[in-house]
KOLFIVEX-323382 format. One line per 5 residues: number of its first residue (from 1); their letters; for each residue x, y, z of C-alpha. Coordinates in Angstrom, 3 decimals. Layout:
NUM> a> X,Y,Z  ...
This chain:
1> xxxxx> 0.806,24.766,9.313  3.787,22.562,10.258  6.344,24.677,11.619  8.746,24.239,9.128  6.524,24.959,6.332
6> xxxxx> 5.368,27.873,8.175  9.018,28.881,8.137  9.351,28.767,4.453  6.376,30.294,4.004  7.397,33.424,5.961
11> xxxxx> 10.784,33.735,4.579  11.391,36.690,6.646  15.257,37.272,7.541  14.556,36.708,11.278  13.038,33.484,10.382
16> xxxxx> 15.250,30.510,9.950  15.103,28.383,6.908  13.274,25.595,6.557  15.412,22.228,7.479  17.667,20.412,5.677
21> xxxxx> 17.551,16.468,6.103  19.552,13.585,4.096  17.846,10.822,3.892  19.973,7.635,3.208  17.730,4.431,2.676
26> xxxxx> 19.565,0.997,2.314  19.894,-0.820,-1.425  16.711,-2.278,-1.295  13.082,-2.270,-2.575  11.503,-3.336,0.576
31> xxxxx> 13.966,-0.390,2.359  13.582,2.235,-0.522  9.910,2.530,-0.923  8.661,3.481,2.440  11.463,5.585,3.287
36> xxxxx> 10.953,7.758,-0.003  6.616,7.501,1.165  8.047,9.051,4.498  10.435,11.856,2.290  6.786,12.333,0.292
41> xxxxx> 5.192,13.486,3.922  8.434,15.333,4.919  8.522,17.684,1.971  4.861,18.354,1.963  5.458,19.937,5.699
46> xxxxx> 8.266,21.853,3.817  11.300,19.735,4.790  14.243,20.189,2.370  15.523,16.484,1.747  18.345,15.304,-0.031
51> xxxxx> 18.252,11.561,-0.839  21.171,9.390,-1.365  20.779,6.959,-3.895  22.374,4.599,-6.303  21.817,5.433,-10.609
56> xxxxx> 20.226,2.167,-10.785  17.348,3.188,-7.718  17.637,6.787,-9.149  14.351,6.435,-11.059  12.725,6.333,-8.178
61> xxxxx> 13.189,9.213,-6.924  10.965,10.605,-10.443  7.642,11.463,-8.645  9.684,13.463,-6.010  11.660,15.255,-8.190
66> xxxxx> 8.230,16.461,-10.159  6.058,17.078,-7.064  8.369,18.944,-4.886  11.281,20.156,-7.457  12.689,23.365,-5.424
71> xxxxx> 12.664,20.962,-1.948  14.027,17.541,-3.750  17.342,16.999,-4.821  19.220,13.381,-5.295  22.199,12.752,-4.592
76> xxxxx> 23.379,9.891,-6.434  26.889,8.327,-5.854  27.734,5.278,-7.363  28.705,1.968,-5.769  32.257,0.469,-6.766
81> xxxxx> 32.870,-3.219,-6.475  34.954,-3.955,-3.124  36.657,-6.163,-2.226  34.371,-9.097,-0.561  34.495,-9.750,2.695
86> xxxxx> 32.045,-12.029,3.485  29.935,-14.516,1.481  26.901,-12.683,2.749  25.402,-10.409,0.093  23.394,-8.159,2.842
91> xxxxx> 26.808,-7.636,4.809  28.787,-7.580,1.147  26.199,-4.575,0.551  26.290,-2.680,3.996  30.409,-2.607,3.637
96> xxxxx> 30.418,-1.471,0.102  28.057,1.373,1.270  30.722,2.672,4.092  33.724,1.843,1.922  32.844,4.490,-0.880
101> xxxxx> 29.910,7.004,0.557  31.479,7.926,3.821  34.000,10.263,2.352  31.309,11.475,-0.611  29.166,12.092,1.508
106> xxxxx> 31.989,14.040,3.925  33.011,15.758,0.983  29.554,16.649,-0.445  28.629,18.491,3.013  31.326,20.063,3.809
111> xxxxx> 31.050,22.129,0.546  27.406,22.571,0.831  26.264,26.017,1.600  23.495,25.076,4.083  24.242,21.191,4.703
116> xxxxx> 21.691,19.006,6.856  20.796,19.114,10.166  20.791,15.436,10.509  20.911,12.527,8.418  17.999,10.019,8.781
121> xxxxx> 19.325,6.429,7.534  18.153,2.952,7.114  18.696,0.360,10.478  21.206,-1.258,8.184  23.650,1.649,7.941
126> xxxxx> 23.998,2.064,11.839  28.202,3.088,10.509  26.431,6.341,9.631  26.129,7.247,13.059  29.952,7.542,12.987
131> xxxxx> 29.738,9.670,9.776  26.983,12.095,11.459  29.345,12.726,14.710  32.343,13.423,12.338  29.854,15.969,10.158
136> xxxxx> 28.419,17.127,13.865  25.208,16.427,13.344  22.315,13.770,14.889  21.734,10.725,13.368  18.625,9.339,12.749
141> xxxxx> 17.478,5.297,12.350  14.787,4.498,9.921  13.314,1.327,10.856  11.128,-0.370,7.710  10.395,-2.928,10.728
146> xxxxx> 8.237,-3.398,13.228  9.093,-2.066,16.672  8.707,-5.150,18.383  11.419,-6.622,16.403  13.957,-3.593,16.634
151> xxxxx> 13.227,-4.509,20.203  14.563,-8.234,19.637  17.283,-7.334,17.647  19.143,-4.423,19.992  18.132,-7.332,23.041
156> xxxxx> 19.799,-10.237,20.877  23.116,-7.824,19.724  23.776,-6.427,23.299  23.164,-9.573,25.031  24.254,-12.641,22.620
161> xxxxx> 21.875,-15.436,23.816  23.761,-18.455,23.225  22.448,-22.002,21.302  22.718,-24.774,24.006  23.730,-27.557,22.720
166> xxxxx> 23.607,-26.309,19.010  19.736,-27.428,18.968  17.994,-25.336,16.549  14.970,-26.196,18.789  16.015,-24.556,21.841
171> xxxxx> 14.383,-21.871,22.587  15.418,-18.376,23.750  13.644,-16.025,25.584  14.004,-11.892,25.653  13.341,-11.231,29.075
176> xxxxx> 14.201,-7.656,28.826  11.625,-6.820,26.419  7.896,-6.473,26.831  6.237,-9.635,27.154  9.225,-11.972,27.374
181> xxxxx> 8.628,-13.232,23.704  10.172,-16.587,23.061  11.543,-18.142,20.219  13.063,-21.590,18.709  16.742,-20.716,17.878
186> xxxxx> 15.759,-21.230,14.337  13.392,-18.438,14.179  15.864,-15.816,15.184  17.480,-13.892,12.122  20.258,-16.162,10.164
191> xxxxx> 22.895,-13.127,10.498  22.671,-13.651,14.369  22.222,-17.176,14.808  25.573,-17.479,12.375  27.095,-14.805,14.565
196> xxxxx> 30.666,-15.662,15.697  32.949,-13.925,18.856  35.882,-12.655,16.715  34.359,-12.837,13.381  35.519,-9.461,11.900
201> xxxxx> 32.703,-9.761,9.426  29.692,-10.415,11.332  31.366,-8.197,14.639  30.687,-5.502,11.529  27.217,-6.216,11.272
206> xxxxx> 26.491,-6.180,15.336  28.035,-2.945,15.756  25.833,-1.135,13.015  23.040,-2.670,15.403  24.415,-1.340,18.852
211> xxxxx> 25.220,1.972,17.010  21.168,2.307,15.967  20.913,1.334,19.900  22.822,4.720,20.583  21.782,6.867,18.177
216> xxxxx> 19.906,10.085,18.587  16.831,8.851,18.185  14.416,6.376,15.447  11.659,6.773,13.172  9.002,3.989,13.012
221> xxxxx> 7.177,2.766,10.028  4.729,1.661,12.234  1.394,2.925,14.208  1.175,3.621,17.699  -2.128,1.858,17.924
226> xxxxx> -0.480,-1.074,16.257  1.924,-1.959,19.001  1.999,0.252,21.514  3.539,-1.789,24.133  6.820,-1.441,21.870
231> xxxxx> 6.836,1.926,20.963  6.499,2.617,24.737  9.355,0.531,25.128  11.453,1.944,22.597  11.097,5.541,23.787
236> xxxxx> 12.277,4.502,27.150  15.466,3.298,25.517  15.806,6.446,23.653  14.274,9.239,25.730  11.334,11.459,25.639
241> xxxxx> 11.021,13.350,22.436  13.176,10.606,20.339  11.154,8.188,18.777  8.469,8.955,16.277  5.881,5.951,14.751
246> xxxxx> 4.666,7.726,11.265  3.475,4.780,9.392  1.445,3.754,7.728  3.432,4.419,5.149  1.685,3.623,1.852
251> xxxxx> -0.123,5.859,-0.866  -3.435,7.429,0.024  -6.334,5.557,-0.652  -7.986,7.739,-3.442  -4.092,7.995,-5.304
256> xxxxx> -4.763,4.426,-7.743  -1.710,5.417,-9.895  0.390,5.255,-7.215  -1.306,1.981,-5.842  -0.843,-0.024,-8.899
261> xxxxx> 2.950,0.741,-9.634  4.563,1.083,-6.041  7.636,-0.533,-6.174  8.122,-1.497,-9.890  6.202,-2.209,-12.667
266> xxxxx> 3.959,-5.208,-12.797  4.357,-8.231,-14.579  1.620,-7.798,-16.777  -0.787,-4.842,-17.050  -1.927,-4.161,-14.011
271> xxxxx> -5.313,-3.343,-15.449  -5.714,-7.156,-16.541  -5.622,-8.122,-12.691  -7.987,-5.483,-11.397  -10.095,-6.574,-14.256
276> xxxxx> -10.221,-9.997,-13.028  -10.885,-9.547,-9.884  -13.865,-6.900,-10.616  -15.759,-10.579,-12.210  -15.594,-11.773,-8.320
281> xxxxx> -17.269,-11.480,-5.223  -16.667,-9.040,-2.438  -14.006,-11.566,-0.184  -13.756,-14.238,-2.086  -10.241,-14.444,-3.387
286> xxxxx> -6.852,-15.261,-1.600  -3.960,-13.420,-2.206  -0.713,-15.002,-2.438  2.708,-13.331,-2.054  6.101,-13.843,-0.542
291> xxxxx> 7.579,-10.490,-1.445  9.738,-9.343,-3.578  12.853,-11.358,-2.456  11.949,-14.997,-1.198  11.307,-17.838,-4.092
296> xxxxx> 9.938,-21.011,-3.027  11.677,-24.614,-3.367  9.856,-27.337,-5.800  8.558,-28.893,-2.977  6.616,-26.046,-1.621
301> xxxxx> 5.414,-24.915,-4.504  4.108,-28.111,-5.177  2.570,-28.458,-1.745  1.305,-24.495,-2.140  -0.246,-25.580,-5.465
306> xxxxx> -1.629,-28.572,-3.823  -3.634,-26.849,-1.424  -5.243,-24.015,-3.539  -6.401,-27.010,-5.820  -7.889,-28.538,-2.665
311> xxxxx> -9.096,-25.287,-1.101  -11.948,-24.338,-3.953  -11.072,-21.001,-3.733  -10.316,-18.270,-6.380  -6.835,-16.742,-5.815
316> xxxxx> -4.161,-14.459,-7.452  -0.907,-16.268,-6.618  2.037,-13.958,-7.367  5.824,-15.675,-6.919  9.300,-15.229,-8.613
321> xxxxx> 10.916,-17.704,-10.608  14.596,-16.586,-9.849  16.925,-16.438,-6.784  18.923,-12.642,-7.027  18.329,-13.148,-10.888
326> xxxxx> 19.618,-16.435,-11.206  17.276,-19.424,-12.619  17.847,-22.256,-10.373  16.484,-25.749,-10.971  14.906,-26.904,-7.485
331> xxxxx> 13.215,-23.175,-6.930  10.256,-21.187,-8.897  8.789,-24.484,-10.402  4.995,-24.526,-11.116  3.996,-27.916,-11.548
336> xxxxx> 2.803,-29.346,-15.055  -0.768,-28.918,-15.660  -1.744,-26.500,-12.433  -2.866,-23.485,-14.224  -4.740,-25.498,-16.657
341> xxxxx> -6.574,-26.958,-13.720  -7.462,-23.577,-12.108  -8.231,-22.045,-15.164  -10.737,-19.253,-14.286  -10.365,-19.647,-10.682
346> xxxxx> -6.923,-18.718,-10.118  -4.504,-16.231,-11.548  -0.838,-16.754,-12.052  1.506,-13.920,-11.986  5.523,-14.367,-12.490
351> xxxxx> 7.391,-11.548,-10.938  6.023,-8.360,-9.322  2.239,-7.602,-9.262  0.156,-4.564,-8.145  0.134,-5.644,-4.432
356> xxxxx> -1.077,-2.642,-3.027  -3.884,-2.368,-5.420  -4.617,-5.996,-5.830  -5.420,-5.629,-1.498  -7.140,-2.930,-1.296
361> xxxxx> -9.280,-4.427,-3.737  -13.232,-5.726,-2.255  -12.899,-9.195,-3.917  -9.745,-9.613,-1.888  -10.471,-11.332,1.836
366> xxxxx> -7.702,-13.045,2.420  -3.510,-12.706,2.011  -0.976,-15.728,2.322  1.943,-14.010,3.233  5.480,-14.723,3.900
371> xxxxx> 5.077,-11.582,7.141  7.344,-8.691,5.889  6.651,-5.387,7.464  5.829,-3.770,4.145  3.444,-6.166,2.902
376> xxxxx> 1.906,-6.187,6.512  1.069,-2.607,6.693  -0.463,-3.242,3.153  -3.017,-5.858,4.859  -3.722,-3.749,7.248
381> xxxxx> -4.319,-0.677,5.858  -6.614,-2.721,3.368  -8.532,-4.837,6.127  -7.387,-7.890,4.896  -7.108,-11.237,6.994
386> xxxxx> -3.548,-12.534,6.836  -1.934,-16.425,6.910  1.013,-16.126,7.728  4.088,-18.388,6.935  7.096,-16.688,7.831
391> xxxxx> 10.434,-17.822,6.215  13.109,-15.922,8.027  14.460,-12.598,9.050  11.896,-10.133,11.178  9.102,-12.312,10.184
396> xxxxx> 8.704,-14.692,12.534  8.164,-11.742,15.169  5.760,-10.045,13.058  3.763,-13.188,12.669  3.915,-13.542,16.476
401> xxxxx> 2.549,-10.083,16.680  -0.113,-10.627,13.983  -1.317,-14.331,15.295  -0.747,-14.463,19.150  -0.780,-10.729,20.601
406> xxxxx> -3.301,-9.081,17.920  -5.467,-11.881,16.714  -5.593,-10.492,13.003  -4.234,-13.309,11.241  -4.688,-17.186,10.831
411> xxxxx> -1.100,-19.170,11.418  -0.425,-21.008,7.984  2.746,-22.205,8.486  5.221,-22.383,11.309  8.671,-23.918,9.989
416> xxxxx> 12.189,-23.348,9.330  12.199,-21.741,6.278  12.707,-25.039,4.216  9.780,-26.717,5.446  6.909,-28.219,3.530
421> xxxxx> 3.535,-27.718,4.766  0.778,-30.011,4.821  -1.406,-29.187,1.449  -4.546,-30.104,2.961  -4.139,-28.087,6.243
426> xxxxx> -2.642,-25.159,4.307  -6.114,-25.682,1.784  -8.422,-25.499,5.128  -6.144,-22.278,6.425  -6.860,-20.844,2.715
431> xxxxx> -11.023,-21.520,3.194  -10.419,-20.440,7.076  -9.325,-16.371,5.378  -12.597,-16.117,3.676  -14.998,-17.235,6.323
436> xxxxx> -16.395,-13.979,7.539  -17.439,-15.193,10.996  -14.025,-15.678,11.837  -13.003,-12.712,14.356  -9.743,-12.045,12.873
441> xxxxx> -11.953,-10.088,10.131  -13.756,-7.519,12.693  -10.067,-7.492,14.726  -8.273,-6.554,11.213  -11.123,-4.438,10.394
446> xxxxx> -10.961,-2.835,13.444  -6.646,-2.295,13.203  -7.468,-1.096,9.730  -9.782,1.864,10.496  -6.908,2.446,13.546
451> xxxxx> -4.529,2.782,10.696  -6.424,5.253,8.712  -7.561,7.757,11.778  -3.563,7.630,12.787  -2.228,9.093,9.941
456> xxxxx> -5.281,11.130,9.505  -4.903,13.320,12.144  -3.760,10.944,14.609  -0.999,9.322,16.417  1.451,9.157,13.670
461> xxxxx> 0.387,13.082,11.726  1.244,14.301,15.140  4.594,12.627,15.579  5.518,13.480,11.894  4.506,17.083,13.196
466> xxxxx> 6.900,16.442,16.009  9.811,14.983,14.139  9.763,17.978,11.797  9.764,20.080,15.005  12.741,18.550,16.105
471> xxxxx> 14.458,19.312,12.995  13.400,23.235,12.927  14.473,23.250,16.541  17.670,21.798,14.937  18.095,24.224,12.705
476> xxxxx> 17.197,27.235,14.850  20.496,26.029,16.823  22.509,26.136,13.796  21.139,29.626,13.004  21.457,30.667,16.174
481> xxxxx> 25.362,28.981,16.715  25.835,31.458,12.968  24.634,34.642,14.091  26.687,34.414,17.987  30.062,33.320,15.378
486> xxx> 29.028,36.666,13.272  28.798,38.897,16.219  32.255,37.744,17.668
C-alpha cells in the first residue's frame, strides 16, 4: 500500500494525515486532461487534492468528485477580464491567472485548517513558484510535454540563441542538452523566436520558464523508457529524488467510457465511428487529427484532401472549422465534392472525435498527426504508426524524437507551419502507415508494450509511488514542525 494511503488507512493519532496537494493545471484542454488523469492516480494512493479550476472547466472535475468524494474538492475561482497586455492570447491567459488567483489562492490557504504541502502547477504558471515560497511550501512543475523539449526550452530561456541575420533558416543548435539537437530558427516555439530584450511582456513569459528551471522539482507526463536520455538529463538539473516520469497518462485500456469522451464530447455519437470502423480491416484506416487547437488553411486542406483521394486508403479525418471560435474564410474549408468522392471510404468529422477510442481501435494502423504530446502518448499507448507534420510549438521536437531518435513514425511533413505539402508525396506517406513490413510498426509496437509494463508496475507506478512519498515525507515535517511548536 502506498504510504500515504497506508496513512489514511491507519488513522491512528501518531500517524500523520494523509497529504494535501493543490493541483493548478493551466486553461487548457490539452493541459487539463492529463493533469486531472495524474490527480485520478494521486487520489487512488490516498492523496488529498484540491484542484484549481475555472466554472467553465469545472465540469470536469465530475468523475473526480464521484469517485473519490471525501479526497476531491475544487476549488473554483473565477477569471476577471484584465487589462491586456499583450496581443498574445497564451501570455493574455498566463497574466490574467497571476493577476486574480495569487491572492485567492493566498487567502484560501491561509484560512485552511490543514492547507497543502505543495502545489503542483502547469509549466505555464512558473509565477506560482513565487506564490508557493510566500505560502512556504515546494512548488511543483507539471510538464504535459515531453522531456526532451522542457530540455530545449529551459536551454533556449537561459541562454537566448540569437537569429543571425534574421534567416528563419538558420539553424541553432542546443549544445548543452543531450544529443546537441538542431533546429531551423523557424521550428523553435513562436513565443521565443518573437522574444525581445526589454519586452516587459514576453520578459514575463521567460521568467515563468527560468522559475520552472528552479523549482523544487517536475513531474513528467512521459515514460522513462520513452526517452530516457532526457529524463536522465533532467534529474541532473534538478537533483536526485526530484523528477518523477508517471505517464502514460491516459484511461486504462478496459475503461471504454472513459476512452470515448476524454476531453469533450464528440461531434457525433461516438458509437457511429466505432461502428464504422468495426466494417474494416485490422490496419487499414488512417487517422487524421491536428488536435484540438490547430485548423488548417484552404490550401492545405485542399492538398490534405488531395492526397487521401490519391492514397486509396480508408480514413477518419477529424479537423475544426473555426480559429478560437471564430469562422474565418481562408481556414476549415473542405473542398466541393470531396466527401461525395470518398463516400464509404472515408469519414468526415467536424470538431472533436473519440481520439482515444478511435486509436486504440484494430482497424486503425496509421495516425497523421500534427505531434502534440497528448495525442502522442495516445499513439503510443495504442501501437499506432505516426506521420507526423508538426505545425509549431513543442512539436517539431517531438517529431524529431518520434522520426530520427526512435524510428516510430514516418516524416509527413516538414514546414513552417504555413506550408503546403505535396498531395502525392503526402498520399504515398498515407499508404507508407499501413504497410506492415515497415519497421516503424514492430518499433511502435515494441514502445507500446514499454508503455503498458511502465505504468503497470514499472518505471512510472514506482515514481508515482515515490512522488507520493515525497509528499508524506512533506507532511511528516509539517506534523512534526506542529507538535515541537505545541511542546514549546
Amino acid at each position: 500500500m502506498p504510504p500515504a494511503a497506508a496513512a489514511a488507512a491507519a488513522g491512528t493519532a501518531d500517524v500523520p494525515a494523509s497529504p494535501h496537494l493543490l493541483v493548478y493545471p493551466f486553461l487548457s484542454s490539452g493541459h487539463i486532461i492529463p493533469l486531472l488523469d495524474l490527480t485520478d492516480r494521486l487520489l487512488r494512493r490516498g492523496v488529498r487534492v484540491t484542484a484549481l479550476v475555472t466554472p467553465s472547466n469545472q465540469h470536469l472535475l465530475r468523475p473526480l468528485l464521484s469517485d473519490h468524494p471525501s479526497l476531491f474538492h475544487p476549488l473554483v475561482v473565477p477569471v476577471p477580464d484584465v487589462p491586456c497586455i499583450t496581443k498574445n492570447i497564451l501570455i493574455v491567459k498566463v497574466h490574467s491567472m497571476r493577476h486574480h488567483h495569487y491572492p485567492a489562492v493566498v487567502e484560501w490557504f491561509r484560512s485552511h485548517p490543514s492547507p497543502p504541502v505543495a502545489i503542483l502547477s502547469d509549466f505555464f504558471l512558473g509565477w506560482t513558484r513565487d506564490l508557493a515560497s510566500e505560502l512556504g511550501i515546494p512548488r511543483v512543475v507539471f510538464s504535459p510535454s515531453a522531456a526532451f523539449s522542457v530540455s530545449i526550452e529551459f536551454s533556449q530561456h537561459q541562454n537566448l540563441p540569437k537569429n543571425g541575420g534574421d534567416d528563419e533558416n538558420s539553424t541553432v543548435t542546443f549544445a548543452d542538452v543531450p544529443n546537441s539537437p538542431t533546429y531551423h530558427w523557424w521550428q523553435l516555439s513562436y513565443l521565443f523566436r518573437t522574444y525581445k530584450e526589454g519586452d516587459a511582456e514576453m520578459e514575463f513569459y521567460r521568467q515563468g520558464w527560468l522559475a520552472n528551471a528552479a523549482s523544487w522539482g517536475v513531474v513528467f507526463n512521459s515514460f522513462t523508457e520513452l526517452e530516457t536520455v532526457y529524463v536522465d538529463h533532467m534529474k541532473k538539473r534538478f537533483g536526485p529524488g526530484r523528477v518523477w516520469a508517471v505517464g502514460p497518462l491516459l484511461p486504462p485500456a478496459d475503461d471504454a467510457a472513459s476512452a470515448t469522451s476524454r476531453g469533450g464530447s464528440s461531434s457525433g455519437p461516438a458509437q457511429d465511428v466505432l461502428r464504422w470502423l468495426d466494417g474494416r480491416e485490422e490496419r487499414s484506416v488512417v487517422y487524421v487529427c491536428f488536435g484540438s487547437r490547430t485548423v488548417l488553411t484552404n490550401d492545405q486542406m485542399a492538398a490534405l484532401a488531395a492526397a487521401l483521394e490519391m492514397s486509396r486508403v480508408h480514413f477518419v479525418w477529424c479537423f475544426r472549422e473555426t480559429v478560437d471560435g471564430k469562422a474565418l474564410d481562408s481556414h476549415g474549408l473542405v473542398p466541393d465534392g470531396f466527401e461525395g468522392r470518398v463516400a464509404g471510404r472515408g469519414l468526415v468529422i467536424r470538431g472533436w472525435a473519440p481520439q482515444v477510442a478511435i486509436l486504440r481501435h484494430r482497424a486503425v494502423g496509421g495516425f497523421l498527426t500534427h505531434c502534440g504530446w497528448n495525442s502522442v502518448l495516445e499513439a503510443i499507448g495504442a501501437g499506432v504508426v505516426m506521420l507526423t507534420w508538426p505545425m509549431g510549438a513543442d512539436q517539431y521536437t517531438d517529431a524529431k524524437l518520434l522520426v530520427d531518435q526512435l524510428g516510430v513514425a514516418i516524416r509527413a511533413c516538414e514546414a513552417p507551419d504555413v506550408a503546403v505539402p505535396d498531395p502525392a508525396r503526402l498520399a504515398r506517406a498515407l499508404a507508407d502507415s499501413l504497410d506492415g513490413a515497415r519497421p516503424e510498426r514492430g518499433r511502435m509496437q515494441r514502445l507500446s508494450e514499454a508503455a503498458a509494463d511502465a505504468v503497470d508496475g514499472g518505471s512510472s507506478a514506482k515514481d508515482l509511488d515515490g512522488f507520493v512519498q515525497s509528499l508524506t515525507e512533506l507532511q511528516c515535517g509539517r506534523s512534526d514542525a506542529a507538535a515541537v511548536d505545541g511542546d514549546r
